[in-house]
C-alpha positions as a Markdown table, in Angstrom:
| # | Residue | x | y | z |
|---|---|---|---|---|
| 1 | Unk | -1.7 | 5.6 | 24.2 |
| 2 | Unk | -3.2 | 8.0 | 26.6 |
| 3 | Unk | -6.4 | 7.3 | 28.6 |
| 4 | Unk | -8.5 | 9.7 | 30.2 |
| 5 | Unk | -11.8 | 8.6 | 32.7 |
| 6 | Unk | -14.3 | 10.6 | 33.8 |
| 7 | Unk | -17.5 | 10.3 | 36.1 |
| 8 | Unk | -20.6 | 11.4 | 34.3 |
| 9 | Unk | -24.2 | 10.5 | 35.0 |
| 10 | Unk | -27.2 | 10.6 | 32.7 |
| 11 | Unk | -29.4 | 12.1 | 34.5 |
| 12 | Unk | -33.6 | 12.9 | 33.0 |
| 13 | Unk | -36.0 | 16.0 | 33.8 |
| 14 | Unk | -39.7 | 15.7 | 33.8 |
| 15 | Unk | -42.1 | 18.4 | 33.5 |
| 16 | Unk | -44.2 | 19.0 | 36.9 |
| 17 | Unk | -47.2 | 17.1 | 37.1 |
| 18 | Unk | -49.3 | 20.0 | 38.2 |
| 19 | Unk | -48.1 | 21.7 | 34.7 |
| 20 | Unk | -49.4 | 18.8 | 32.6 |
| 21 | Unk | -52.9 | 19.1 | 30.9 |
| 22 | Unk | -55.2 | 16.5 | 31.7 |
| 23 | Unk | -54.6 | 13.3 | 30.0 |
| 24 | Unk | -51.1 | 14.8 | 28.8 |
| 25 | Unk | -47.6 | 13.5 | 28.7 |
| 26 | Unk | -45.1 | 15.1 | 30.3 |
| 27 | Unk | -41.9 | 16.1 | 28.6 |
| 28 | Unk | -38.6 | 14.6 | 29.2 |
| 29 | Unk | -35.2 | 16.3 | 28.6 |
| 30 | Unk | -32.1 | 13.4 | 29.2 |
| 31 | Unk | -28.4 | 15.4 | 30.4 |
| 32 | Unk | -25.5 | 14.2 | 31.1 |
| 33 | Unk | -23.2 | 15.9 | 33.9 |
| 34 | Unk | -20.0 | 15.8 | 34.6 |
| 35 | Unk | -17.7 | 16.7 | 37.6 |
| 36 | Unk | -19.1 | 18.6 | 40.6 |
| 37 | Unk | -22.6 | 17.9 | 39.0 |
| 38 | Unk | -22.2 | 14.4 | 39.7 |
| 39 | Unk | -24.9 | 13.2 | 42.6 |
| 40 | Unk | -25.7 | 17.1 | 43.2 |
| 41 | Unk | -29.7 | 16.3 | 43.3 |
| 42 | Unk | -31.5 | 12.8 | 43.8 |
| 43 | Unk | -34.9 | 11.7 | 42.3 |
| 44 | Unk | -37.7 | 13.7 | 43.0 |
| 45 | Unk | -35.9 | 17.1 | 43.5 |
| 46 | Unk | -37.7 | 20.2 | 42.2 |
| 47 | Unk | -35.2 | 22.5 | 40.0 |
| 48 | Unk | -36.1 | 25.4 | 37.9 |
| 49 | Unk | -34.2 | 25.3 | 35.0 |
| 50 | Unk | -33.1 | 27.5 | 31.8 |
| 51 | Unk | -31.6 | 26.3 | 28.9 |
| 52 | Unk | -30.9 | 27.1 | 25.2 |
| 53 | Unk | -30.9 | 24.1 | 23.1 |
| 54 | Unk | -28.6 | 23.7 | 20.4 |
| 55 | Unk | -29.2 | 20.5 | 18.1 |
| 56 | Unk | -26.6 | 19.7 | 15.4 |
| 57 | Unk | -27.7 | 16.9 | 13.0 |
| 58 | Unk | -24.4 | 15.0 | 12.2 |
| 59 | Unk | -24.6 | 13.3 | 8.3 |
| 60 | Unk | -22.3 | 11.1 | 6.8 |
| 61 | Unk | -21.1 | 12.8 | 4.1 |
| 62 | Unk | -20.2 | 10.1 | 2.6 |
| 63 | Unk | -23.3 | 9.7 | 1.1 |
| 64 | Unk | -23.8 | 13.0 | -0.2 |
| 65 | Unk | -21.4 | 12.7 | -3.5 |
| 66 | Unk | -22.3 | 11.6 | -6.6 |
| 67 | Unk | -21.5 | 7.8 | -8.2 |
| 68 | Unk | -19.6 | 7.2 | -10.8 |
C-alpha cells in the first residue's frame, strides 16, 4: 500500500470591513492551499482576489432507483 502526505492549510477570506453595509455580515469564502501556498500570507493581509466558482453537488445515487 502506497502513502502519499501533503501540507495543506485551510485557510478563510473576509470581505473588507470598509465594503460591508452598515449592520451587515461580511462574507466568508474557506480554501484550502497546498504546496508553495502554504504560510504565503498571515492574518490580517489584504489580497485582491478573482475567482470562478465551480460547485458540484455530489448525490448518492443510490438513492435514486426505484424499489422493488
Amino acid at each position: 500500500m502506497f502513502k502519499r502526505f501533503a501540507d495543506k492549510q485551510i485557510v478563510r477570506l473576509q470581505e473588507i470591513p470598509d465594503d460591508i453595509p452598515e449592520g451587515g455580515t461580511p462574507h466568508t469564502v474557506i480554501l484550502l492551499m497546498h504546496d508553495k501556498l502554504i504560510d504565503a500570507g498571515k492574518p490580517g493581509d489584504r489580497v485582491e482576489t478573482y475567482v470562478d466558482f465551480l460547485h458540484i453537488k455530489k448525490t448518492d445515487k443510490s438513492r435514486m432507483q426505484a424499489e422493488d
